[in-house]
C-alpha positions as CSV (number, residue, x, y, z in Angstrom):
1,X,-24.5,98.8,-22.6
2,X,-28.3,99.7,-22.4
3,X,-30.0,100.3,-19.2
4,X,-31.9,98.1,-17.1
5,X,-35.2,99.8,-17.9
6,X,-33.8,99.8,-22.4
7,X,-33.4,96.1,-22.1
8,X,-36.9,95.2,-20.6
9,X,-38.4,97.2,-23.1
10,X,-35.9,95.7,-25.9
11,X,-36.2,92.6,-25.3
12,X,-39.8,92.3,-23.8
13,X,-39.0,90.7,-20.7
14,X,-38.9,91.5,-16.9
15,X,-36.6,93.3,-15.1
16,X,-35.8,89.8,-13.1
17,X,-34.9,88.0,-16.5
18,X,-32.4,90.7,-17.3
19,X,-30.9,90.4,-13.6
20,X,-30.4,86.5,-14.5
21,X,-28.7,87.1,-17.1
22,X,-26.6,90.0,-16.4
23,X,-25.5,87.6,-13.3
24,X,-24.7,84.9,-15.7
25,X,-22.7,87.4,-18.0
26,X,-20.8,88.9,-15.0
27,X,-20.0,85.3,-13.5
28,X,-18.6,84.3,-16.9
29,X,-16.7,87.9,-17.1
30,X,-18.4,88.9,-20.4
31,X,-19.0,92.5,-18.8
32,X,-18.0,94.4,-15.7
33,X,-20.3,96.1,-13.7
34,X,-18.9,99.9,-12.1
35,X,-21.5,101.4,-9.2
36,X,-22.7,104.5,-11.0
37,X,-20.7,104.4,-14.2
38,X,-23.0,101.3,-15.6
39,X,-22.8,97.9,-17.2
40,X,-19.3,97.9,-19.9
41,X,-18.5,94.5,-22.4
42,X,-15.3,93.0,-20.7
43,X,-11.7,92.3,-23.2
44,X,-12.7,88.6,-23.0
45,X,-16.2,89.1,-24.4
46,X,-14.4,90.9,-27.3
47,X,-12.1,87.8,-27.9
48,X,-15.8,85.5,-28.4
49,X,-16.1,83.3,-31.3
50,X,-19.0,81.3,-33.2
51,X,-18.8,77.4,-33.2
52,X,-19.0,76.0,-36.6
53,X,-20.2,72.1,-36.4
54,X,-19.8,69.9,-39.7
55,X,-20.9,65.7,-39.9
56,X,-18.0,63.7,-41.6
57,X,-19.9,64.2,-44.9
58,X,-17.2,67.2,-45.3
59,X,-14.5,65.1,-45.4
60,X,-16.3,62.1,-47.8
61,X,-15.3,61.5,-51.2
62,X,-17.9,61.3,-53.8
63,X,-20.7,62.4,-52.0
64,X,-22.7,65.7,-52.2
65,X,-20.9,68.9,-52.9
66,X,-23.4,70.9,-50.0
67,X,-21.5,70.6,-47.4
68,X,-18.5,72.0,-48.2
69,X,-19.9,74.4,-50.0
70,X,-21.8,75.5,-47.6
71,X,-18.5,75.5,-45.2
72,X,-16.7,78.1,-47.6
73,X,-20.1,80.3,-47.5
74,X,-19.8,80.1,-43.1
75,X,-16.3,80.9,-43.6
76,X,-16.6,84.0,-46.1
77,X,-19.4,85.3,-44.7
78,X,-17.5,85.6,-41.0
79,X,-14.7,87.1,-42.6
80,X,-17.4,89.6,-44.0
81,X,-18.5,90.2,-40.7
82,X,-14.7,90.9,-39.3
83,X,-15.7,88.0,-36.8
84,X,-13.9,84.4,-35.5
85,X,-14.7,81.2,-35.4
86,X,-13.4,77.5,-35.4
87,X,-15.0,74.3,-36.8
88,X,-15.1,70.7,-35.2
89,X,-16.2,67.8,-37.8
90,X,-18.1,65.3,-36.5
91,X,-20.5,65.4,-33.3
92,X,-20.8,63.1,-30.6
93,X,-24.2,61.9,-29.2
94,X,-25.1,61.6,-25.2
95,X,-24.0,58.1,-25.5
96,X,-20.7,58.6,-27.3
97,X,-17.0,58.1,-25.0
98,X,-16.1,62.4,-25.3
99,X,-12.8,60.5,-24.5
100,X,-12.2,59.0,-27.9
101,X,-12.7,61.9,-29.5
102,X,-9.9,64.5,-28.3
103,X,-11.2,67.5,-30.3
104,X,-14.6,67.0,-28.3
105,X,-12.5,67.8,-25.1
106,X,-11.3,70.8,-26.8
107,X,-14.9,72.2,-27.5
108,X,-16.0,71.1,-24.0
109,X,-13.4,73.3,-22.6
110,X,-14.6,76.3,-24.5
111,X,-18.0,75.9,-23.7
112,X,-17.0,76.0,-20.4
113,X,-14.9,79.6,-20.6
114,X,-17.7,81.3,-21.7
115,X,-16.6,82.7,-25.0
116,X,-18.2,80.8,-27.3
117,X,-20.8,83.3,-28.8
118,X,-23.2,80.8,-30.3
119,X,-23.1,77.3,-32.0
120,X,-23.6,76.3,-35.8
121,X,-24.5,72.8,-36.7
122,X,-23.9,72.7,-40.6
123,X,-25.4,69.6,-41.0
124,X,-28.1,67.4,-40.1
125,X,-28.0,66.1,-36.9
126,X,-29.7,63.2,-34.7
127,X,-32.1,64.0,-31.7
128,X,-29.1,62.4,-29.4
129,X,-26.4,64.3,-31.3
130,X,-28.4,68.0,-30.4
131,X,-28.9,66.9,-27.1
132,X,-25.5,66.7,-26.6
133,X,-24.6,69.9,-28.0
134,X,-27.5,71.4,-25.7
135,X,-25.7,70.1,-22.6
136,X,-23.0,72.6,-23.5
137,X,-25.4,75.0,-22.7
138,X,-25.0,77.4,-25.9
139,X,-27.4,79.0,-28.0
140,X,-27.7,76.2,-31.0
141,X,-29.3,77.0,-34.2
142,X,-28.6,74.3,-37.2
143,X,-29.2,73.2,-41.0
144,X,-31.8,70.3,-40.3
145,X,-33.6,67.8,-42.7
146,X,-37.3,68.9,-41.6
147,X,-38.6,71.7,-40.1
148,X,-37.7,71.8,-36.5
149,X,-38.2,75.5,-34.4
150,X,-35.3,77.7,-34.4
151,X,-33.8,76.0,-37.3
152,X,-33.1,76.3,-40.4
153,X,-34.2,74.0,-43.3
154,X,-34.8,74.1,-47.5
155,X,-38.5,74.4,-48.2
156,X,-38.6,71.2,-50.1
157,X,-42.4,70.8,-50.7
158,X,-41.8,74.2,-52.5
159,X,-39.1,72.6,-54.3
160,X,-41.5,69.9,-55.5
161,X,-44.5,72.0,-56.0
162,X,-42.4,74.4,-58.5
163,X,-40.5,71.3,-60.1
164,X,-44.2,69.5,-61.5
165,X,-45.3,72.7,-61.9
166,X,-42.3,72.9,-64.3
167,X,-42.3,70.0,-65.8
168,X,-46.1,69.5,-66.7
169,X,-45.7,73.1,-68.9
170,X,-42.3,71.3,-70.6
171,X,-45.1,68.6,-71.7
172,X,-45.0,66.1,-69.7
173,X,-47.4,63.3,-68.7
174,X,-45.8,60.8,-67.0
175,X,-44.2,62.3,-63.8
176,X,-42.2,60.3,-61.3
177,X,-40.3,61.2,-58.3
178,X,-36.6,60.1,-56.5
179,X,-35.5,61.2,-53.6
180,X,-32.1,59.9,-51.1
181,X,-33.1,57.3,-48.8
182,X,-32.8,59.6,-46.2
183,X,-35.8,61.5,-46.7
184,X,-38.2,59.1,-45.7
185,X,-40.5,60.2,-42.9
186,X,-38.8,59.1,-39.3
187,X,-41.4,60.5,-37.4
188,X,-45.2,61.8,-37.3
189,X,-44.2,65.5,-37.5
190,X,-41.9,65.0,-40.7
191,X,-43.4,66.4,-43.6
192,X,-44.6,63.5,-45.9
193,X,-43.2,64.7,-49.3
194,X,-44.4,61.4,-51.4
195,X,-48.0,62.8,-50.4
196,X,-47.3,66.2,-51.6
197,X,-46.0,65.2,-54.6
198,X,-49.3,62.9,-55.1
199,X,-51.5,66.3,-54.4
200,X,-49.3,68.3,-57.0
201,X,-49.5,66.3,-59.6
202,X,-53.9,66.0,-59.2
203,X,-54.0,69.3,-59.4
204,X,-52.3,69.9,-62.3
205,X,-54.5,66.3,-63.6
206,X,-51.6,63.9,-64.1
207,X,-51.9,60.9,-62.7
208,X,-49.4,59.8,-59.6
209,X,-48.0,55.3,-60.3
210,X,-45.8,53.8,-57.1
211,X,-44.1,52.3,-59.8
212,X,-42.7,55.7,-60.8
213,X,-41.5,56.6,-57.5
214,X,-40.5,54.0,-54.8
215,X,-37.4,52.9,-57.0
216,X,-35.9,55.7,-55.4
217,X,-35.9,53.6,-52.3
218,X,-32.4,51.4,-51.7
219,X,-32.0,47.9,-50.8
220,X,-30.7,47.5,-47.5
221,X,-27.1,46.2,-49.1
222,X,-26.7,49.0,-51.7
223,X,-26.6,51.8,-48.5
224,X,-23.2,52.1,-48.9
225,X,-23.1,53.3,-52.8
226,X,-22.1,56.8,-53.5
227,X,-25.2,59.2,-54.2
228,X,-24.3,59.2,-57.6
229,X,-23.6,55.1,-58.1
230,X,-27.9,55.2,-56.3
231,X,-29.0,57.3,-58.9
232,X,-27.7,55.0,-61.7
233,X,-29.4,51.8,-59.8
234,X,-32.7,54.4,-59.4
235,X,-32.9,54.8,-62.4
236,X,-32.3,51.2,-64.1
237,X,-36.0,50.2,-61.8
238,X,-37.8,52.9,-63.1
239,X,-36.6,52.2,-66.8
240,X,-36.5,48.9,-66.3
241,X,-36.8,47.3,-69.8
242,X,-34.7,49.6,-72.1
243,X,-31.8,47.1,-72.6
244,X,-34.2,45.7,-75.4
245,X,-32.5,45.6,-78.7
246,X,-36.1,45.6,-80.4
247,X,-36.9,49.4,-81.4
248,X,-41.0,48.2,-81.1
249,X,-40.1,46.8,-77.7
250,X,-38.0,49.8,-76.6
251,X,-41.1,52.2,-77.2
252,X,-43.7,50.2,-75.4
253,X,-41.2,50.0,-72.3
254,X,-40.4,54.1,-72.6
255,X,-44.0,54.4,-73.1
256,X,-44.6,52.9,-69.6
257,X,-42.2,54.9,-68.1
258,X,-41.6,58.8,-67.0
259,X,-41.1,61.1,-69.4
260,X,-40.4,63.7,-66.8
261,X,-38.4,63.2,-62.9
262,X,-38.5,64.9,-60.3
263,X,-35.4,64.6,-58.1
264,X,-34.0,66.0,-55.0
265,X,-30.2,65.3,-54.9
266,X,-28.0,66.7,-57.5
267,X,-25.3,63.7,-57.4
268,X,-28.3,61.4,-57.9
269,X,-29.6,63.2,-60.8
270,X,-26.6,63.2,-62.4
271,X,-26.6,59.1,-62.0
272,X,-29.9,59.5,-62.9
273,X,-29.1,61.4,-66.3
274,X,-26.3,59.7,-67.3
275,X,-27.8,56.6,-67.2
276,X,-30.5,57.4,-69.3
277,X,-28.0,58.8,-72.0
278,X,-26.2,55.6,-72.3
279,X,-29.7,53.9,-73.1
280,X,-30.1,56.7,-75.9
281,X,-32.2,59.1,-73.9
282,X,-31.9,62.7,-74.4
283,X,-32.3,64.9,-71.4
284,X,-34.3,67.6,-71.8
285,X,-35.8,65.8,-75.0
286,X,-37.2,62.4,-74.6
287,X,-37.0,62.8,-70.6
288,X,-37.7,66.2,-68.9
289,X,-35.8,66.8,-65.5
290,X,-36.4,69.0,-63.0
291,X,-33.6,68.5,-59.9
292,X,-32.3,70.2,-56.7
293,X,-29.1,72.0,-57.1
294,X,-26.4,73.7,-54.8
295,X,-25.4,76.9,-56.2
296,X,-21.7,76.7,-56.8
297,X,-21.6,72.8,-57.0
298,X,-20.2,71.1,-60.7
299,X,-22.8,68.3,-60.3
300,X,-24.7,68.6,-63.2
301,X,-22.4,70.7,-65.5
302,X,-22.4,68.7,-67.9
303,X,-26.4,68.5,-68.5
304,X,-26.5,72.6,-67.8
305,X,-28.0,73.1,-70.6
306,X,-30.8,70.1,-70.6
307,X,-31.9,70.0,-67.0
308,X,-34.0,72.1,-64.9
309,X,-32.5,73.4,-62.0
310,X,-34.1,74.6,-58.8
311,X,-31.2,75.7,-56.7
312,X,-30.7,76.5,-53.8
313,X,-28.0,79.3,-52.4
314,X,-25.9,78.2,-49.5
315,X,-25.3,81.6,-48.4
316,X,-29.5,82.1,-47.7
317,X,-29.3,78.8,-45.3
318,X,-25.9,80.7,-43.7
319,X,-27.6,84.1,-43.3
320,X,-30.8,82.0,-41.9
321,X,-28.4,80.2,-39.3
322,X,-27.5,83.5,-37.8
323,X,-30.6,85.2,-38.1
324,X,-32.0,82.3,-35.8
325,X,-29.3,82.4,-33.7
326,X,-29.8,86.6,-33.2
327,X,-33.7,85.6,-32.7
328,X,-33.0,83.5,-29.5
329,X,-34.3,85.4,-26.7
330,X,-32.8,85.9,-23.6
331,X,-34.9,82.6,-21.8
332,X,-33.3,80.8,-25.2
333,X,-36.6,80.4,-26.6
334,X,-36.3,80.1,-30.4
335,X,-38.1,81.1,-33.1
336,X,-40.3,79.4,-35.7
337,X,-38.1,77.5,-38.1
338,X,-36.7,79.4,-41.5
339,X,-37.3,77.4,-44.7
340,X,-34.8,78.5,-47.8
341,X,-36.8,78.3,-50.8
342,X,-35.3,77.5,-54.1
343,X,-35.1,79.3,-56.8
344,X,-35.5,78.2,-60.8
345,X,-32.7,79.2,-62.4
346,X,-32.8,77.1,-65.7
347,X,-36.0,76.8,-67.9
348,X,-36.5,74.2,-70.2
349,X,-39.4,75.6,-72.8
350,X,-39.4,72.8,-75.4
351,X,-42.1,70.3,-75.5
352,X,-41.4,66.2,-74.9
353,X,-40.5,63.8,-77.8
354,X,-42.1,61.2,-78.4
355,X,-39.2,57.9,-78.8
């Protein structure tokens, strides 16, 4: 290993801070000191291994395709690396009974060895759930909703900005927005997307209607409805009117409505899509679409062709995870967050048809 005097000027810290820590390393046997030789990596520091965290979502049935897909990225990319690691689904908070949950005792225990080289929370968690995870007393770095420091997260007001941007040169005047219910603000610091959506849409001089947007929002007794099964009910209040067997009727009703959707859940935009086909909509004809996407996930491939995709790779927001996780210093102060930007990857050029 480095010297004393290499590491202070590595690392930018004092001498005492690298004494701390060197204690800590030697009390959990991750190196051996030897008077005049220097400081050597023990054999159990070489048998360390990352912590992979998953919510139950990995296990759900149909739900979003993310987080497994982002599972298989963690798990090539280690191999990759020639590293180990193990996964736990499902994450207790500081009120939850460890005892019910036998694999939590596991984790605990390996915490508590000291080989654990650093934990990664493949989902997004609650504040109770990461103080939990804190009180193992690991370096923690995790895929969050909102941008939170040390963490990682998708920029999603780029995500909006580049999907009017998009859909506004495709022709369209009527934009609306949907979204999960789980992006709506929980807290001052959360990035308020519904007002930079209202922003984009001045600039580029298209006018922004509630009506057009807060369908995305779910009644209290439709929460349990697969992402997809939302989409469909999203999109029956914002086209509410279409089951009209009068052609005259049918255009005024369209012409109220968007002619272009923003939307930021793949599943949903395939309810979303599919529903406006059966009411004799075509997608990237009458109604423009510009929707999030998981690189890798068969969402939407059956409107390839017709919607625009901004997509996002899972293997950025893995490379991001451990890039934070190699930023914590040695006080386990953590850098500013990392937002994964998404990229446009299908262009729609034609202009909107008129019904």
């Amino acid at each position: 290993m480095p010297s004393y005097s290499q590491m202070v000027r590595q690392y930018d810290v004092t001498q005492s801070t690298i004494d701390r820590v060197l204690q800590e390393f030697t009390y959990s046997g991750l190196i051996v000191r030897q008077p005049g030789k220097g400081i050597f990596v023990s054999s159990k520091a070489k048998d360390r291994f990352y912590i992979h965290l998953f919510g139950n979502s990995l296990l759900e049935i149909g739900g979003s395709d993310f987080p497994k897909l982002l599972h298989n990225e963690f798990k090539q990319y280690i191999k990759e690396r020639g590293e180990t690691f193990r996964y736990y689904v499902g994450v207790p908070d500081v009120d939850c009974n460890i005892g019910q949950n036998p694999s939590h005792e596991q984790l605990l225990l390996e915490a508590s060895d000291g080989r654990i080289k650093g934990l990664l929370v493949g989902f997004q968690t609650s504040e109770d759930q990461l103080k939990w995870l804190r009180l193992l007393g690991q370096s923690i770095v995790g895929y969050t909703q909102w941008p939170e420091p040390g963490m990682v997260c998708i920029d999603w007001e780029n995500l909006i900005s580049q999907a009017v941007t998009t859909l506004v040169s495709q022709g369209c005047k009527r934009i609306g927005l949907v979204m999960p219910l789980n992006f709506a603000r929980e807290k001052e610091s959360d990035p308020d997307l519904l007002t930079h959506f209202c922003i984009e849409l001045k600039q580029h001089g298209k006018t922004y209607k509630p009506e057009w947007t807060s369908a995305c929002v779910l009644n209290p007794e439709e929460k349990d409805l697969v992402t997809e099964e939302a989409g469909t009910f999203t999109a029956e209040r914002l086209y509410a009117g279409l089951d009209s067997q009068d052609p005259v009727r049918f255009n005024e009703v369209f012409a109220q409505s968007p002619d272009g959707i923003v939307i930021l859940e793949e599943t949903m935009a395939r309810g979303v899509a599919t529903y406006l086909q059966r009411k004799g909509l075509e997608i990237g004809n009458h109604v423009k679409i510009a929707a999030y996407t998981t690189k890798g996930s068969p969402a939407l491939n059956a409107f390839r062709n017709e919607i625009t995709s901004l997509q996002v790779n899972p293997r950025d927001i893995v490379e991001g995870l451990y890039q934070q996780l190699n930023s914590v210093d040695l006080d386990g102060r953590q850098s500013q967050e990392l937002l994964v930007k998404p990229k446009l990857v299908s262009y729609q050029t034609s202009s909107v048809t008129t019904v």
